[in-house]
C-alpha positions as CSV (number, residue, x, y, z in Angstrom):
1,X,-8.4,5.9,19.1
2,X,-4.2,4.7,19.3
3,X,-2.8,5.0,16.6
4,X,-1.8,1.6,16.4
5,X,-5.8,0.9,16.2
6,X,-6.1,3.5,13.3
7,X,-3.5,1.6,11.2
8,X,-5.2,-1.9,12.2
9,X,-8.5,0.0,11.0
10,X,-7.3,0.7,7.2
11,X,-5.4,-2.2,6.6
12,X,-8.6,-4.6,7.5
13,X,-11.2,-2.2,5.9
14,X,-9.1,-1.6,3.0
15,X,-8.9,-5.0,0.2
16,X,-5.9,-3.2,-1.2
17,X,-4.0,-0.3,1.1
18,X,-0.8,1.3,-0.3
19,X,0.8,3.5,2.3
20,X,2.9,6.2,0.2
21,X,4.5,9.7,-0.3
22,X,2.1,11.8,-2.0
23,X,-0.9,10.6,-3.6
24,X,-1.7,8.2,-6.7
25,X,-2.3,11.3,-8.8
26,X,1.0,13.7,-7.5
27,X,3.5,11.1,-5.9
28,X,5.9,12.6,-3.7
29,X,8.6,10.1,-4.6
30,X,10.2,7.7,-7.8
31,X,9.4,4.5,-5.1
32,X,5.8,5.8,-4.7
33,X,5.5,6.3,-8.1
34,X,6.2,3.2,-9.7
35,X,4.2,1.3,-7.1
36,X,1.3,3.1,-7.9
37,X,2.4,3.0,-11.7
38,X,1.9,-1.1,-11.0
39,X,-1.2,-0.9,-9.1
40,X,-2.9,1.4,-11.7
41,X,-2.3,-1.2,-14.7
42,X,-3.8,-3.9,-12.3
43,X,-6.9,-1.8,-13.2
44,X,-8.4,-1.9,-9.8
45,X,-9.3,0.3,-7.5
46,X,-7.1,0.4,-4.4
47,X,-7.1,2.8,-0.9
48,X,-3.8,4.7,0.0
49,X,-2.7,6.7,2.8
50,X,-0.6,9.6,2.2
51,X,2.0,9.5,4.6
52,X,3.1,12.7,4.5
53,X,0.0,14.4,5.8
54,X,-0.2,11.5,8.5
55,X,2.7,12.4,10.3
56,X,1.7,9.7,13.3
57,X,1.0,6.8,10.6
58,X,4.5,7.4,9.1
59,X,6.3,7.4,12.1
60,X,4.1,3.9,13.8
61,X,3.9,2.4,10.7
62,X,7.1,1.0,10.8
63,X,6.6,-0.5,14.5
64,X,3.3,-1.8,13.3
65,X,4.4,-3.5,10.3
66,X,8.2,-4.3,11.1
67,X,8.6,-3.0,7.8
68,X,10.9,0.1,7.8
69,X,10.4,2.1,4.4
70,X,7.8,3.5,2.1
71,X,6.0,2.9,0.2
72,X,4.1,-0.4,2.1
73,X,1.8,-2.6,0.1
74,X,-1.2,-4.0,2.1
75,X,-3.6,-7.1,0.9
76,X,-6.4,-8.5,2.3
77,X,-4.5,-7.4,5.6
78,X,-1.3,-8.9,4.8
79,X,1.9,-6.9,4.0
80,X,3.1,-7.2,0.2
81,X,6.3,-5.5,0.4
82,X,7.6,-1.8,-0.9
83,X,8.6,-1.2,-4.5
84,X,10.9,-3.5,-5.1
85,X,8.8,-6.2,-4.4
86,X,6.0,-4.9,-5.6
87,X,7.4,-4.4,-9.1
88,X,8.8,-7.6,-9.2
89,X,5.2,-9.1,-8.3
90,X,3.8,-6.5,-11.2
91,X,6.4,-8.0,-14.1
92,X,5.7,-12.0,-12.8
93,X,1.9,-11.1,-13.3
94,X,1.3,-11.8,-9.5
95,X,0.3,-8.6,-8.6
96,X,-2.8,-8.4,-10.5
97,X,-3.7,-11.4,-9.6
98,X,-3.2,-10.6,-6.2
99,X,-4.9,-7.3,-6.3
100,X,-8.0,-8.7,-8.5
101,X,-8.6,-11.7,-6.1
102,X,-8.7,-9.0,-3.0
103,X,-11.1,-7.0,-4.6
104,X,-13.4,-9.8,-5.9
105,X,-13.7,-11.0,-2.6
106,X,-14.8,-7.4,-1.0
């Protein structure tokens, strides 16, 4: 399978994707680690792709998304943003709403 299909694959079988350094439980990076900080206190469950161990997803992910950094935010198949964004979204109360509404509808 490209790689491109792959990534296409997660992000529409996946409510809510995160694409990070690490995982949610060690991340591998501050940016990684308060978006998954935000995700967790949205109290639902969300997929993530550790970047680092994917060494093909970090470097096409970019392409794919025309979205160059990490940590990318993925919902309902749309990109969210990285960390700033997603923080932002977490203090506004968005984010949960967001993330709650993605995984009701799965």
């Amino acid at each position: 399978m490209d790689i491109f299909e792959s990534i296409r694959e997660q992000i529409e079988s996946n409510p809510v994707i995160l694409y990070m350094k690490g995982s949610p439980n060690q991340p591998q990076c501050g940016f990684s680690a308060r978006s998954v900080q935000a995700l967790m206190a949205c109290g639902e469950r969300f997929a993530y792709v550790d970047i680092l161990t994917n060494p093909d997803i970090r470097a096409n992910l970019p392409k794919y998304a025309d979205w160059p950094t990490f940590p990318q935010l993925w919902v309902k198949g749309e990109l969210v943003g990285g960390c700033d964004i997603i923080t932002e979204l977490y203090e506004s109360g968005e984010l949960k709403r967001l993330v709650q509404e993605a995984t009701a509808a799965a």
